[in-house]
Backbone bond lengths (Angstrom), bond angles and torsions (degrees), N, CA, C in turn:
res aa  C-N    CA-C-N  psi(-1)  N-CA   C-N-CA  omega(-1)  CA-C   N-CA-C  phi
1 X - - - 1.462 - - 1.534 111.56 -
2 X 1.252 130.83 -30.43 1.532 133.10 -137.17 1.708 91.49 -113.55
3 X 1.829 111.81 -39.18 1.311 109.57 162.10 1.907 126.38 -47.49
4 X 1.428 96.76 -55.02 1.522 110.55 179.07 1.413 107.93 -67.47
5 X 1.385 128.25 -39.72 1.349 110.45 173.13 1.718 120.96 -50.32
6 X 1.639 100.85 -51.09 1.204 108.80 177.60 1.396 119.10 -73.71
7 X 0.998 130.94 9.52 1.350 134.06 149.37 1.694 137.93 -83.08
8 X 1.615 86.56 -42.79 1.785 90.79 146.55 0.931 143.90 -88.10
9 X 1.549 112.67 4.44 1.831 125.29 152.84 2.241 101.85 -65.46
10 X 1.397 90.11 -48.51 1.546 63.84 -168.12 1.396 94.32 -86.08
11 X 1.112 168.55 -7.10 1.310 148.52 113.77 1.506 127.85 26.31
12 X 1.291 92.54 -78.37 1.250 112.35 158.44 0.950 126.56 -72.06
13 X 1.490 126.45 -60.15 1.572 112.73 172.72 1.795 124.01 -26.01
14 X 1.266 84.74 -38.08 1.847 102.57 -178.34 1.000 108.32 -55.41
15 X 1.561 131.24 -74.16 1.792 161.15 -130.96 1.473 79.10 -74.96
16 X 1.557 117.93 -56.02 1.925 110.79 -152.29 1.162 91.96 -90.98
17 X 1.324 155.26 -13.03 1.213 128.75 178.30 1.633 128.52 -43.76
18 X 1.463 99.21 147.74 1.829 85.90 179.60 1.645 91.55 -174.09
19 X 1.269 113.13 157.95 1.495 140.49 178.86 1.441 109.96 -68.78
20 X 1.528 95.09 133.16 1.732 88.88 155.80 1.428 128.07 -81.19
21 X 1.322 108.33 123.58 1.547 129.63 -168.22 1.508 100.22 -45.15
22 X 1.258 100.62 108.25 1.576 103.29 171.76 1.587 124.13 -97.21
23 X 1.762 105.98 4.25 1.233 101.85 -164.95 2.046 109.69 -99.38
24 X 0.947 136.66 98.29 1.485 128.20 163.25 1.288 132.09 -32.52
25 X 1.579 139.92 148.42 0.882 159.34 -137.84 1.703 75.30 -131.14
26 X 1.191 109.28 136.59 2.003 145.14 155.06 1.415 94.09 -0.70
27 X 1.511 103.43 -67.22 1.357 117.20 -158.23 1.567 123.68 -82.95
28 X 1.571 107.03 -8.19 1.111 120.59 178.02 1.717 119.55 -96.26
29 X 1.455 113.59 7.97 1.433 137.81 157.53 1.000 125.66 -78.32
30 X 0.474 132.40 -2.89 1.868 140.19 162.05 1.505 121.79 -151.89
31 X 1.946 104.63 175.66 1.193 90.39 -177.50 1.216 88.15 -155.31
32 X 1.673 132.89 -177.75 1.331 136.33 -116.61 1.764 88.56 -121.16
33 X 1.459 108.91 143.33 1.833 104.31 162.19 1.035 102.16 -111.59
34 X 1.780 129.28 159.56 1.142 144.41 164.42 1.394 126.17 -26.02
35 X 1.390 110.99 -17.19 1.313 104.66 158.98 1.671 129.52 -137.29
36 X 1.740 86.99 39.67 1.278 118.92 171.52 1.898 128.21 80.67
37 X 0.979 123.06 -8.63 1.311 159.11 162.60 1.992 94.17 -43.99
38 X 1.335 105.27 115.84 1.446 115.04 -160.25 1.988 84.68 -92.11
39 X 0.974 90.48 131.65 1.900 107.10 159.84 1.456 131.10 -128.20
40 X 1.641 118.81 141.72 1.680 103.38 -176.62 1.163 115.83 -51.11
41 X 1.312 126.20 170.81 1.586 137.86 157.55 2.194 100.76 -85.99
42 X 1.242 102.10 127.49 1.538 112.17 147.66 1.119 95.14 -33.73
43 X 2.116 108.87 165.94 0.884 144.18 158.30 1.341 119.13 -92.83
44 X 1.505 148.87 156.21 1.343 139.72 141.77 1.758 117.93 -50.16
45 X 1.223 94.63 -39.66 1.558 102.17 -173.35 1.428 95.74 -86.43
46 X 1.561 140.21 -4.18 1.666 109.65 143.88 1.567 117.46 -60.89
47 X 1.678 93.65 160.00 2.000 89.19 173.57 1.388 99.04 -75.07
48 X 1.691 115.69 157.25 1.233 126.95 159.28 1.308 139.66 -31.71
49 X 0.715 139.93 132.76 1.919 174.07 -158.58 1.306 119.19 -101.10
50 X 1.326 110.30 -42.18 1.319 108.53 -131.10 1.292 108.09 -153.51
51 X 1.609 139.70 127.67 1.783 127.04 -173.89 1.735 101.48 -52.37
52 X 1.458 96.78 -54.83 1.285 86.59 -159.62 1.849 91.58 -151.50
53 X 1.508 99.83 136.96 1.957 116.29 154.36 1.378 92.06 -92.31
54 X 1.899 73.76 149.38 1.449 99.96 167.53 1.733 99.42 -114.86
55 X 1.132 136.05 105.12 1.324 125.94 -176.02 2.466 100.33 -105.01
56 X 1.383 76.20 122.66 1.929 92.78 -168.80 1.792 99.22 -113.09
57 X 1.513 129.47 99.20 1.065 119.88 142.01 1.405 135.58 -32.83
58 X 1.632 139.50 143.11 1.591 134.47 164.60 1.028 87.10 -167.48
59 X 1.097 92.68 136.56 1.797 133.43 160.38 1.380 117.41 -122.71
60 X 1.483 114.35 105.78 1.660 104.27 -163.44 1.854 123.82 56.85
61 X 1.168 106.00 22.27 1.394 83.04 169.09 1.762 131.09 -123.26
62 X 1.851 89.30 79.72 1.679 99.63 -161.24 1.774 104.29 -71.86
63 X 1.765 108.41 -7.45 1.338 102.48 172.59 1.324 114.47 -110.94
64 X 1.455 136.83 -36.20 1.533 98.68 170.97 1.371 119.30 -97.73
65 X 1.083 135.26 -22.07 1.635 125.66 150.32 1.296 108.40 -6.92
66 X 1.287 146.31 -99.61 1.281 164.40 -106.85 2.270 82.07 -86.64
67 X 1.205 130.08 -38.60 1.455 127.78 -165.66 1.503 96.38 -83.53
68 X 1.591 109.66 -40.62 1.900 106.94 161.29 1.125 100.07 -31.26
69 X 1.199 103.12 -82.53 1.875 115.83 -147.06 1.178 122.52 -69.76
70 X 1.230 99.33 -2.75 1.903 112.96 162.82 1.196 107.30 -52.48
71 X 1.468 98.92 -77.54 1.364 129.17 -177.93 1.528 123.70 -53.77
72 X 1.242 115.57 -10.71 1.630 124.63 163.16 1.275 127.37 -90.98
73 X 1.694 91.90 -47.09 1.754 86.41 152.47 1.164 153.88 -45.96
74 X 1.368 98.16 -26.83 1.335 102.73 -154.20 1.373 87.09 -110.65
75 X 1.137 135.72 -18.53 1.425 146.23 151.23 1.387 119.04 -28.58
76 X 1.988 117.89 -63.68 0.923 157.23 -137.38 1.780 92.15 -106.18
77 X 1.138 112.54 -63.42 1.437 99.48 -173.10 1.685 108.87 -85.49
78 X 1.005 120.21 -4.48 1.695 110.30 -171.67 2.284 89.57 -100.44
79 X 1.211 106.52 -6.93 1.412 100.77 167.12 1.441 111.39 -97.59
80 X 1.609 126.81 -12.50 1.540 125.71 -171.68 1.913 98.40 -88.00
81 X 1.622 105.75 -27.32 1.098 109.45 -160.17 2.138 93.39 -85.52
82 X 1.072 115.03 -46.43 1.303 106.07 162.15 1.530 122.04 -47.08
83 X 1.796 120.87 -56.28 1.350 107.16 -178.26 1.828 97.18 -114.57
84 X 1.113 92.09 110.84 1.714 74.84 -179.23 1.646 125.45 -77.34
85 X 1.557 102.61 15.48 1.348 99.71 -162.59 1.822 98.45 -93.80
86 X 1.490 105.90 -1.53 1.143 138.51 -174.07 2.049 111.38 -80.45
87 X 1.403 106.21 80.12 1.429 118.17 -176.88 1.748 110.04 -86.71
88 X 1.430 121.75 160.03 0.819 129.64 -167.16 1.449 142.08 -165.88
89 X 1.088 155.33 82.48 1.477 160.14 169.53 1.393 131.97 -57.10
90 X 1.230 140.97 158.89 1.137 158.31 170.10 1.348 123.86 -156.99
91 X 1.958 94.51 111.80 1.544 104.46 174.63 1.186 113.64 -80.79
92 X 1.711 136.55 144.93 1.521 110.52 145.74 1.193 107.91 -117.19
93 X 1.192 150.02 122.48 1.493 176.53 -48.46 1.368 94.32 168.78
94 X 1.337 150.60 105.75 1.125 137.21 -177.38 1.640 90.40 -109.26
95 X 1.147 126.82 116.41 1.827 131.27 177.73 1.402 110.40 -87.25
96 X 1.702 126.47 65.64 0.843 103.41 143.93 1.569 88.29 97.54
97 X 1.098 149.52 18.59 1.544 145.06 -174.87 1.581 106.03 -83.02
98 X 1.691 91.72 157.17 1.557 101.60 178.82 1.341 112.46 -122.29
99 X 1.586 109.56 8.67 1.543 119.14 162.01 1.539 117.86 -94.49
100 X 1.308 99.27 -167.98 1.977 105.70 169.41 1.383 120.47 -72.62
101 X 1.501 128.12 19.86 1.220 117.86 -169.08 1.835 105.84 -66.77
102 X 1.293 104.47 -25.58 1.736 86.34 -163.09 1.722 101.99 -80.77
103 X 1.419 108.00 -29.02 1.307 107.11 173.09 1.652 103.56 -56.82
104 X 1.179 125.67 -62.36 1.603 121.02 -148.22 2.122 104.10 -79.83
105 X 1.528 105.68 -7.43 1.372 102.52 151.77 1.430 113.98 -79.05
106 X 1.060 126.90 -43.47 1.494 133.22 179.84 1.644 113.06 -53.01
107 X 0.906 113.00 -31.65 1.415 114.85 154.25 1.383 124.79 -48.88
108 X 1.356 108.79 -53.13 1.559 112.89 -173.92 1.665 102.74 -79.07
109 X 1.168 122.10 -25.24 1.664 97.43 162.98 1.580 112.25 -78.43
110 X 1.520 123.86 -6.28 1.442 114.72 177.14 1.457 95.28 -75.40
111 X 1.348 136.89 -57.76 1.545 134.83 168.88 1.400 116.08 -35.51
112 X 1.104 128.80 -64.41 1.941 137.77 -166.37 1.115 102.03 -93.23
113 X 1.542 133.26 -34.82 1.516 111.77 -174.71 1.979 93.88 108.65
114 X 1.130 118.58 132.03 1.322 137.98 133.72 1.212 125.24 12.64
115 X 1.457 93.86 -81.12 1.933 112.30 151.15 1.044 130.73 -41.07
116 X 1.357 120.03 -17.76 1.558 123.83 169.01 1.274 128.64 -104.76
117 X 1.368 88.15 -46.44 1.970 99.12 -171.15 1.422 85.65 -124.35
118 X 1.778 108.10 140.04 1.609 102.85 173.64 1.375 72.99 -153.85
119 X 1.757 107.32 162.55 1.528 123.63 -145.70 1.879 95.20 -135.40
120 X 0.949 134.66 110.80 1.596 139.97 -178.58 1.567 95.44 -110.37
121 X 1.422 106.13 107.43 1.557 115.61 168.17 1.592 111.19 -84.87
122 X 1.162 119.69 128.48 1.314 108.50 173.14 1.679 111.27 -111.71
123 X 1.404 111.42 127.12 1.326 120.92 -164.01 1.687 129.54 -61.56
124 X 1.570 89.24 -18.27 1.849 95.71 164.92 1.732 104.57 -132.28
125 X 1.174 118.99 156.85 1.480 110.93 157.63 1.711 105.74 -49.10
126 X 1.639 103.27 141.11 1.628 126.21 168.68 1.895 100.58 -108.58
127 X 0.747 126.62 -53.10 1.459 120.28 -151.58 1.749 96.49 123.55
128 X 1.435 113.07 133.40 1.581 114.66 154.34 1.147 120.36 -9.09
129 X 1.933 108.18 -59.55 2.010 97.60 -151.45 1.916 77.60 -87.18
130 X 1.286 141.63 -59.50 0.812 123.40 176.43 1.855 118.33 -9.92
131 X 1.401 107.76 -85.93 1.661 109.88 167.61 1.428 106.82 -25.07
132 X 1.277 128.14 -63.43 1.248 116.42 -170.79 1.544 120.59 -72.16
133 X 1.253 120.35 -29.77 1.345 99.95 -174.19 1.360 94.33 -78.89
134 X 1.793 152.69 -23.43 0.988 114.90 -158.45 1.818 109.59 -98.49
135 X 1.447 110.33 7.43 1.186 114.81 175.45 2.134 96.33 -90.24
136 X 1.396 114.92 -7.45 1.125 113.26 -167.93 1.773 107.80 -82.91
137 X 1.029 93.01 -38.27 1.438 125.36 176.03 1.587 122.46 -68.48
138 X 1.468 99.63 -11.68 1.542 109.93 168.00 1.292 126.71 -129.03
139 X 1.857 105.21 21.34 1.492 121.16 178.31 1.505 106.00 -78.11
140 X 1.177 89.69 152.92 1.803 109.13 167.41 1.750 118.87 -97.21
141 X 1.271 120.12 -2.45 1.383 132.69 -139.93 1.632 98.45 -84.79
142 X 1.257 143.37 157.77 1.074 167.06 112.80 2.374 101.72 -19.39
143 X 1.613 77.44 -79.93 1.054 79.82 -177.07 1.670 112.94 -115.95
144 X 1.719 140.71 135.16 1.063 125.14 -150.04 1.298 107.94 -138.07
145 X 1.550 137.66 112.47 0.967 146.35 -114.93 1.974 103.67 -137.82
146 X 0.826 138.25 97.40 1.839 152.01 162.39 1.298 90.03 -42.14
147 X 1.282 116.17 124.26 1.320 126.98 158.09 1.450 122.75 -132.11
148 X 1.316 139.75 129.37 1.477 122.42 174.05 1.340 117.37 -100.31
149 X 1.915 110.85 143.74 1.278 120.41 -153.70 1.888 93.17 -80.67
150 X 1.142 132.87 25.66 1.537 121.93 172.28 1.740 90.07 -94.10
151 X 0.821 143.57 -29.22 1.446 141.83 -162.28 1.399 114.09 67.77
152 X 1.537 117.32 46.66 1.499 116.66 -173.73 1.826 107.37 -72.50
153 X 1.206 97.58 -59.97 1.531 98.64 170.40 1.433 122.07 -82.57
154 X 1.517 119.18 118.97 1.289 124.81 173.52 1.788 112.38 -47.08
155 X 1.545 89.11 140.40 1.540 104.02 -153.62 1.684 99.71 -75.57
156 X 1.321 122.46 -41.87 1.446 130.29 160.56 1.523 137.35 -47.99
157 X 1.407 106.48 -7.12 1.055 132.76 148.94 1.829 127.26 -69.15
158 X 1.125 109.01 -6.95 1.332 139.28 140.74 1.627 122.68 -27.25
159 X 0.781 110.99 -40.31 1.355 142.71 154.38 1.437 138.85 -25.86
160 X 1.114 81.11 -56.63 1.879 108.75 -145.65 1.821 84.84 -103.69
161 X 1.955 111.09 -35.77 1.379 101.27 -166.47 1.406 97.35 -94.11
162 X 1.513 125.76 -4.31 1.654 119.63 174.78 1.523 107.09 -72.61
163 X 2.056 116.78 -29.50 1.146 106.77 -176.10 1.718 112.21 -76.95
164 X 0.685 110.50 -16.44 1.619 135.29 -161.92 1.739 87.03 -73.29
165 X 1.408 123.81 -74.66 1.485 133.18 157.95 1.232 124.53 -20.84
166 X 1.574 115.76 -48.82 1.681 117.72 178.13 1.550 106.82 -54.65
167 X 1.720 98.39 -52.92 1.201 111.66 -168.15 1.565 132.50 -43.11
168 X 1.783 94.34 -34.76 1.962 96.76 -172.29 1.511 74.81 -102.46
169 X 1.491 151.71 -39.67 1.544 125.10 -152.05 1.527 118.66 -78.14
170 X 1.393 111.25 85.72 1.319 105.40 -161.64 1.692 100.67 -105.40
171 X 1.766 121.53 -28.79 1.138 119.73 176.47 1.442 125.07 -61.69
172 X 1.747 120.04 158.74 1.725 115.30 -174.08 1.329 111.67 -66.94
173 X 2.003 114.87 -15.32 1.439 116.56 -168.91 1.717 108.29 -95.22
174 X 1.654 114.02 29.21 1.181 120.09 146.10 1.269 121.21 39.93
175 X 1.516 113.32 42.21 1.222 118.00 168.68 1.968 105.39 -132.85
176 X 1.563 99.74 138.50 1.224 124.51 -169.51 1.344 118.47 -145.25
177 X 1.383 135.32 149.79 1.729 131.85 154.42 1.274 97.87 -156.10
178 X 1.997 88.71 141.17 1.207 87.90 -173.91 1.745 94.69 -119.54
179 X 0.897 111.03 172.69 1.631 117.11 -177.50 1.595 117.02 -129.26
180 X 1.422 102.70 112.34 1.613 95.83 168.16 1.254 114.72 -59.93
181 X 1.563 132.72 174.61 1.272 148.33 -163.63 1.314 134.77 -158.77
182 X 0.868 133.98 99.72 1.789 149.09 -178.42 1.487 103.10 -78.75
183 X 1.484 131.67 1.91 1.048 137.68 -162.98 2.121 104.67 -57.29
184 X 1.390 104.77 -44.23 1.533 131.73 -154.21 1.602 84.93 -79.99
185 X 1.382 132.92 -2.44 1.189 120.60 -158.79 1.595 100.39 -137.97
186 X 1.522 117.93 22.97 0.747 116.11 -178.21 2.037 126.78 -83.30
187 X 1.475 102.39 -31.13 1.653 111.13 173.41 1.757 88.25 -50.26
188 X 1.592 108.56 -84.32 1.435 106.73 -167.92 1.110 129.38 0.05
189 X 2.050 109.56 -75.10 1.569 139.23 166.49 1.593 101.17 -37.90
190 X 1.018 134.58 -39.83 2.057 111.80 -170.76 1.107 70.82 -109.24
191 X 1.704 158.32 5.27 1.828 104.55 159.01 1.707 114.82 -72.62
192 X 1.729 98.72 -22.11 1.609 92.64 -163.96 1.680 94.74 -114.53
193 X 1.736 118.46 39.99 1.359 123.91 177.98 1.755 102.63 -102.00
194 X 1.178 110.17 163.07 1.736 104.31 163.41 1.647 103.40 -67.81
195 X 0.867 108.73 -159.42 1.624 134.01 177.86 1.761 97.67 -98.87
196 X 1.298 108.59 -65.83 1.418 101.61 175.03 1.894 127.04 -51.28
197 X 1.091 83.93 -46.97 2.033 87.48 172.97 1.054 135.09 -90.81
198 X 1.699 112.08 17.61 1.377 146.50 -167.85 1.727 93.32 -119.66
199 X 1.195 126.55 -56.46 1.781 141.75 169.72 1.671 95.13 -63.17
200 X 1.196 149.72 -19.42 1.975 141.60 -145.01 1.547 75.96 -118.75
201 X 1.698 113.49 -42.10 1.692 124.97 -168.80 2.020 106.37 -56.35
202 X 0.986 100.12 -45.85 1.265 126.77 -154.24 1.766 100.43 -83.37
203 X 1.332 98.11 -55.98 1.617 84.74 176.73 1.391 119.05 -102.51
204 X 1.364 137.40 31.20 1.469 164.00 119.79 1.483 83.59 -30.68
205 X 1.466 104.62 -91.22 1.367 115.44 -160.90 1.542 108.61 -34.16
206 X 1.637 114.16 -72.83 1.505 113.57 -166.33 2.067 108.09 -58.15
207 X 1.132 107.06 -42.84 2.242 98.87 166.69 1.458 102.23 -50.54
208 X 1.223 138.06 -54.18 1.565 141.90 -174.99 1.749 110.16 -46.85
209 X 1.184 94.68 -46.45 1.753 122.82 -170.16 1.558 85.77 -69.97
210 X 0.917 127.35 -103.78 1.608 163.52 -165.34 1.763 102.77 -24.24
211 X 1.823 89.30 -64.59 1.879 83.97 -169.86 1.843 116.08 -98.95
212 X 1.509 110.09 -11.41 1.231 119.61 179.48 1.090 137.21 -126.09
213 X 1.517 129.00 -51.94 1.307 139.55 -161.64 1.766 106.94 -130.44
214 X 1.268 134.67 103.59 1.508 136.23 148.72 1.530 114.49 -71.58
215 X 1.366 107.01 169.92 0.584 123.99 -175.34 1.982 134.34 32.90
216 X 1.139 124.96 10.17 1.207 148.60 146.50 1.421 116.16 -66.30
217 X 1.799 128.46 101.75 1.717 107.42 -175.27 1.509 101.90 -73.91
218 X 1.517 127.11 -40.80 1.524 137.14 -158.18 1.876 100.43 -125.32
219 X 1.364 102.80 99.00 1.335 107.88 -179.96 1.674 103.21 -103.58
220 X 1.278 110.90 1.40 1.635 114.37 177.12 1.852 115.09 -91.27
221 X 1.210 126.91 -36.14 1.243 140.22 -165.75 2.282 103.40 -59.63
222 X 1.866 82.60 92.05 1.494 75.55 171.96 1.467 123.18 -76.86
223 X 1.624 114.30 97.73 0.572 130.35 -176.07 1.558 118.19 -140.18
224 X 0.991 138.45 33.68 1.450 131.57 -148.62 1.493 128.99 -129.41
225 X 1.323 110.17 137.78 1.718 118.06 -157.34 2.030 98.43 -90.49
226 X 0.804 117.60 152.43 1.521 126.52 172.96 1.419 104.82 -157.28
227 X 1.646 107.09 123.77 1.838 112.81 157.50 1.212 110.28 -73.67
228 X 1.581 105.08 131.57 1.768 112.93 -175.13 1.569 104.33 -33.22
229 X 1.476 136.73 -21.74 1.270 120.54 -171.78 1.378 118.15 -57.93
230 X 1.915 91.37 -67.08 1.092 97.58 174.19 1.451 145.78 -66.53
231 X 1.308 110.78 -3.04 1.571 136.43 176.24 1.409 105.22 -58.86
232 X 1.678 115.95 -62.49 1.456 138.64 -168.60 1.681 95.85 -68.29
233 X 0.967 114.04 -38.13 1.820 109.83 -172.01 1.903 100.12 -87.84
234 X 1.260 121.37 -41.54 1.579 98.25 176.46 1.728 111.89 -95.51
235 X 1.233 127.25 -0.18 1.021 120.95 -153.05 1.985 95.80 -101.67
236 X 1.367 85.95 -16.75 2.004 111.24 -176.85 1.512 106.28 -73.52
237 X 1.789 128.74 -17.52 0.676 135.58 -157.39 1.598 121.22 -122.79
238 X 1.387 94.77 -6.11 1.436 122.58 -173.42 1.448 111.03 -47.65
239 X 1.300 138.01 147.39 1.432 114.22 161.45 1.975 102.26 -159.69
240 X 1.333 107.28 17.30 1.401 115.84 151.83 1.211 124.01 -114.02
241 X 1.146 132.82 129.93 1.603 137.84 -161.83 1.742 118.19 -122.99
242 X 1.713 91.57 8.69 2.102 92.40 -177.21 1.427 89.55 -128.71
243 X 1.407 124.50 -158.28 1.629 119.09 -138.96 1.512 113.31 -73.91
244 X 1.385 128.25 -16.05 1.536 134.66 -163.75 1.921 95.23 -84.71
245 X 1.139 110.31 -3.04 1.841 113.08 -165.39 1.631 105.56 -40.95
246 X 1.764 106.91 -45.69 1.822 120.26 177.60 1.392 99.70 -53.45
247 X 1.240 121.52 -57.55 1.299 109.71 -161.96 1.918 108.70 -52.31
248 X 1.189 113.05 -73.74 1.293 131.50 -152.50 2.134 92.88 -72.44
249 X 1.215 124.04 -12.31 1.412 135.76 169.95 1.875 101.49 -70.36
250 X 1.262 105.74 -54.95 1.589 116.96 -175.03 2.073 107.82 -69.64
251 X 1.927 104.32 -35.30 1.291 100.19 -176.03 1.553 104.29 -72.67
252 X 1.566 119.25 -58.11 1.925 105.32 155.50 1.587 106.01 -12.90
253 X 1.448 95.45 -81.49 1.754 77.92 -145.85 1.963 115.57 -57.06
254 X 0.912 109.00 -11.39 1.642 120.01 -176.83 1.238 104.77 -74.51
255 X 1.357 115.74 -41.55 1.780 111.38 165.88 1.492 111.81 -76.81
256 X 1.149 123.23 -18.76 1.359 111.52 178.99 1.791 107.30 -79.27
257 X 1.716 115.00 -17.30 1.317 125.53 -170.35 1.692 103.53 82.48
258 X 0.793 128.00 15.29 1.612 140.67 -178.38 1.720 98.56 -59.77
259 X 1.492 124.10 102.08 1.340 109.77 -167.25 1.888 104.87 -79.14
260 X 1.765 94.05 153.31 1.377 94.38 -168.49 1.897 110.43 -122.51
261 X 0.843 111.64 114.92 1.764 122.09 164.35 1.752 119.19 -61.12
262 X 1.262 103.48 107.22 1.865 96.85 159.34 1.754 94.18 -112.11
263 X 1.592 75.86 141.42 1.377 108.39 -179.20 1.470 117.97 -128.25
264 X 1.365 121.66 103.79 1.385 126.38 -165.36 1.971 92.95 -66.37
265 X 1.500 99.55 140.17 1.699 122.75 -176.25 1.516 113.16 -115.65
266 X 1.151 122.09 179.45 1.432 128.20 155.47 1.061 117.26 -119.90
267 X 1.223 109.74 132.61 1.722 136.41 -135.55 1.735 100.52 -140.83
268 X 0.899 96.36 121.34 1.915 104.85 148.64 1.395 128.46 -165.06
269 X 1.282 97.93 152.29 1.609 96.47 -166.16 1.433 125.69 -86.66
270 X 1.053 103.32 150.66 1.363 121.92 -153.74 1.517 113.97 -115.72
271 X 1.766 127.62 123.21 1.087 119.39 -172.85 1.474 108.84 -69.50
272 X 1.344 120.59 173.05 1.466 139.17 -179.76 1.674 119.85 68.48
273 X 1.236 99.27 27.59 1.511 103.39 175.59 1.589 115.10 -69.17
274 X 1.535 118.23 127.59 1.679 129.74 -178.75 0.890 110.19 -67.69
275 X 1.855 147.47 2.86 0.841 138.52 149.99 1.715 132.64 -44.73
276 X 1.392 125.99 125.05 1.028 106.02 157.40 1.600 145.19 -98.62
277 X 1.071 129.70 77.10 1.484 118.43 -137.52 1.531 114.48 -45.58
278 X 0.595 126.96 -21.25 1.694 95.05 -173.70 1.548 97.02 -99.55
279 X 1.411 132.70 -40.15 1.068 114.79 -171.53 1.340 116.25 -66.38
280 X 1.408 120.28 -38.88 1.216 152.42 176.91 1.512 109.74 -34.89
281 X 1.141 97.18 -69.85 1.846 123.31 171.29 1.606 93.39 -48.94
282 X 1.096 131.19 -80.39 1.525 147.24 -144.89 1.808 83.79 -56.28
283 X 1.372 123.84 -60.13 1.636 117.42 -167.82 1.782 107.49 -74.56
284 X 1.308 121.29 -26.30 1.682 111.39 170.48 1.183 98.70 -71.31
285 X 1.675 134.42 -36.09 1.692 104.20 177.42 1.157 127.61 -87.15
286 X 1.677 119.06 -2.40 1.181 111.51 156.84 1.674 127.16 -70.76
287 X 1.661 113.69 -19.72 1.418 122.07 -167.91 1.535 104.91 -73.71
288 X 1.564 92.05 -47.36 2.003 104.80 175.65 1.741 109.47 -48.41
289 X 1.224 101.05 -42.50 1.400 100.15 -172.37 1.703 119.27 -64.36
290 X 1.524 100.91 -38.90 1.381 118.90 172.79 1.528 112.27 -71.53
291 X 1.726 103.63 -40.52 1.774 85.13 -178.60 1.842 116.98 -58.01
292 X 1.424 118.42 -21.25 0.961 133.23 -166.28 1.620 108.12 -63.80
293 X 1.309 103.51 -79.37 1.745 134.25 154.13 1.341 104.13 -30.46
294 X 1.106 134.22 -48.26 1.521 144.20 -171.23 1.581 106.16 -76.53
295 X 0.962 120.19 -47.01 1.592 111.81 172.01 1.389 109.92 -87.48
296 X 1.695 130.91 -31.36 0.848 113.86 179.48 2.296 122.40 -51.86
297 X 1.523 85.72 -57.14 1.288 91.31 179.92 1.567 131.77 -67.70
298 X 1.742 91.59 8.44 1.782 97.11 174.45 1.455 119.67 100.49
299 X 1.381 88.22 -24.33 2.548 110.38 -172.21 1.553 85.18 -61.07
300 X 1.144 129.49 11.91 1.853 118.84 -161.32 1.328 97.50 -174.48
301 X 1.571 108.92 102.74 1.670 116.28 169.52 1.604 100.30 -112.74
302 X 1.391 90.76 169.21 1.736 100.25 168.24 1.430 100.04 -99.28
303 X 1.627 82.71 137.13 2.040 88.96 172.40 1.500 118.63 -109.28
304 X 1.177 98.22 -178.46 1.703 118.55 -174.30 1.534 97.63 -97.84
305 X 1.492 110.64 105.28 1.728 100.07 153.38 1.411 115.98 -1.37
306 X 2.117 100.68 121.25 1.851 87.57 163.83 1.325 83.87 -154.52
307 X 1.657 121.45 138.54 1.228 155.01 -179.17 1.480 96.91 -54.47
308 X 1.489 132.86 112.37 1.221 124.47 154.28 1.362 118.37 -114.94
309 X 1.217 98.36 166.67 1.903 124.35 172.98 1.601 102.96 -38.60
């Protein structure tokens, strides 16, 4: 019995496999200037532009977005105005929302300019890593940085995960990621967790451990630094696009040997999160299980950078 079951797991695992859609819709080629005038999006596979993207997923979030991006700005330009040799961008990825988010980003390129803040609507919901890789895919950055539009982790903390980055990128093939971390904050989190989302917490962790990712304590914390190298080489390879995207983004780069930095952040939580826990939980441990099964049986290779539409 236990053979045949496990045979029609990878069965299946096989049959559904599939890529993350790398190709854009008309409208997802460009994006808007301050005085509305539509322009292409960069490529990843151009060379860099830019010190650093900030690429920010939202889906619906016309209310805490806008307290992020306060706080990045003002981050972002009071550090360009100290080093000016110090350039900079910000995507916000709007996935598919049925609120004002693309309007109330569109604002912030009417404030900064084009050049700073540029707004990629995507015409259906993708999933998070979806949002992110295709705002990833249209950075200019040197170095290119995951951020989430709740503003859980302080944005100046930025910092701490670029030093974290110097630290493992020591090879000429200039690839690094570093990962913020909630890891240090974990007793806290199950004193003021239920019992149930403290147990969903717990065995997240051990499927993460077990079928994909070592040595990583917090592979969830959107928070995360990537050198354009390594961005273009795991991000090329991607092929989950809803909440498990970190995990199976970090298992790429671990097969590629891509060395990785955690860097404990400051973190707090933030109401209105789209998570749903239990269901939520229940489909990332089915994805972990599949990314596993999924590369094992071949339904899931790593690819070679390729320039798309």
């Amino acid at each position: 019995q236990k053979p045949l079951f496990l045979l029609k797991v990878l069965v299946v695992a096989h049959l559904t496999a599939g890529m993350a859609n790398l190709s854009r819709h008309e409208k997802e080629k460009s994006f808007l200037t301050a005085t509305g005038e539509k322009r292409p999006f960069p490529s990843l596979h151009d060379p860099h532009s830019r010190e650093l993207s900030v690429v920010i997923p939202a889906y619906n979030e016309e209310l805490r977005m806008p307290v992020m991006l306060d706080e990045a700005m003002e981050y972002l330009e009071t550090r360009q105005k100290k080093t000016p040799s110090f350039t900079y961008e910000v995507i916000v990825v709007d996935d598919g929302s049925r609120d004002r988010t693309t309007e109330i980003a569109l604002e912030y390129t009417k404030k900064y300019s084009a050049d700073k803040v540029r707004v990629l609507t995507l015409v259906k919901n993708r999933g998070k890593g979806g949002a992110v890789l295709m705002g990833t895919l249209s950075s200019r950055g040197k170095l290119i940085l995951m951020a989430d539009a709740d503003g859980a982790t302080k944005f100046s903390d930025i910092e701490k995960v670029e030093a974290g980055l110097k630290d493992v990128n020591s090879g000429p093939e200039n690839m690094a990621i570093a990962c913020g971390s909630r890891a240090h904050l974990e007793k806290e989190s199950v004193a003021q967790r239920s019992v149930l989302r403290t147990f969903l917490m717990y065995g997240f962790h051990f499927l993460v451990w077990f079928f994909c990712v070592r040595g990583i304590r917090d592979t969830q914390c959107g928070f995360k630094l990537f050198t354009r190298e390594a961005a273009l080489k795991t991000f090329s390879s991607l092929h989950i696009e809803r909440w498990a995207f970190d995990v199976e983004l970090l298992y790429i780069a671990q097969c590629f040997k891509i060395p990785i930095a955690e860097v404990a952040v400051t973190w707090n939580e933030i109401e209105g999160s789209k998570l749903v826990p239990f269901w939520s939980w229940l489909q990332m441990g089915r994805d972990l299980i599949f990314i596993r099964l999924r590369y094992f049986t071949g339904a899931w290779k790593l690819q070679s950078p390729q320039k798309t539409d």
